[in-house]
C-alpha positions in Angstrom: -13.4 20.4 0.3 -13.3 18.1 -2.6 -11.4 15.0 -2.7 -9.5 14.2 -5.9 -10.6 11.7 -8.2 -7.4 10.8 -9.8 -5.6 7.3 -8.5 -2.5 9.2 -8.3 -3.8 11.8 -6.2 -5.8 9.5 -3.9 -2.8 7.1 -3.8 -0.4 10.1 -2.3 -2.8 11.9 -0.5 -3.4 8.4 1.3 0.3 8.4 1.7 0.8 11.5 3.2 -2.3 10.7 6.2 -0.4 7.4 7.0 2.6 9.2 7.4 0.6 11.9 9.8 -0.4 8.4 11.3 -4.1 9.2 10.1 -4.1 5.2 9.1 -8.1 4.8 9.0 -7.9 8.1 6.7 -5.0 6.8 4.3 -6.5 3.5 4.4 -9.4 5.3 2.9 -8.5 7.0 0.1 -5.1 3.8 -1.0 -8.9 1.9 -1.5 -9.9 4.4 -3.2 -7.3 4.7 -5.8 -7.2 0.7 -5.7 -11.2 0.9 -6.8 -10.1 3.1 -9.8 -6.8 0.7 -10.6 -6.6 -2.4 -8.4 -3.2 -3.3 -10.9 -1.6 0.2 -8.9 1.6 -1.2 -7.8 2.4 2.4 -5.7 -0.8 1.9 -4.1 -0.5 -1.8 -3.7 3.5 -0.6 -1.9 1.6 2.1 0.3 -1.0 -0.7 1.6 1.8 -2.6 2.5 3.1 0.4 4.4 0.0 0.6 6.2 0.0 -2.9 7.5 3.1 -2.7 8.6 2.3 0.0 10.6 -0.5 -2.0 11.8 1.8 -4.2 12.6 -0.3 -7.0 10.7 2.5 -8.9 8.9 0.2 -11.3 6.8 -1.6 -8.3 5.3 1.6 -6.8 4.4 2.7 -9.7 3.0 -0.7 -10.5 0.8 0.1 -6.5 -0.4 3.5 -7.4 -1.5 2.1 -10.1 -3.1 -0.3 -8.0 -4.9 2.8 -5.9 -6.1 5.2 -8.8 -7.5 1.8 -10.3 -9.4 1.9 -6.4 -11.3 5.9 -6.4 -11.1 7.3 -9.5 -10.3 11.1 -7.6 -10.5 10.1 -5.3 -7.8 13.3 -5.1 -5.9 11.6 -3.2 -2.6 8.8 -5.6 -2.5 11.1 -8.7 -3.2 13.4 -7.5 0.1 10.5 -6.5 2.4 8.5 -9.7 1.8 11.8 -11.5 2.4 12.2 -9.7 5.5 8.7 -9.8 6.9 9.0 -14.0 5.9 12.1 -14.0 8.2 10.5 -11.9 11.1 7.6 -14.3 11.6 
């Protein structure tokens, strides 16, 4: 089967394997979409997802800072960095 080429695509395909908790696989193809667009602020959100559910707060936090440089009003990523900051 053929894997899409679109960052969208990759991006939510990525999304929906993390979820399965397929994280090497999501991993994958979020890179992916970040190779076509590395300004992708969904993709840059579902990163941050995945290191989170690595448990690996710094990366998280280096995500979400990917996110506020492309959106620096980006309410979800403001409040999880803020809580990720607080956790430590």
């Amino acid at each position: 089967r053929e894997e899409p080429k679109n960052k969208e695509a990759l991006n939510n395909l990525g999304f929906i394997k993390l979820k399965q908790g397929k994280l090497s696989e999501g991993a994958e193809l979020i890179n992916k979409a970040l190779a076509e667009d590395p300004d992708y602020e969904l993709a840059w959100l579902n990163m941050t997802t995945l290191y989170m559910l690595q448990e690996d707060n710094r990366k998280a936090i280096d995500a979400l800072g990917q996110v506020l440089r492309i959106n620096p009003g980006n309410k979800k990523a403001l409040e999880t960095r803020a809580y990720l900051l607080n956790s430590r």
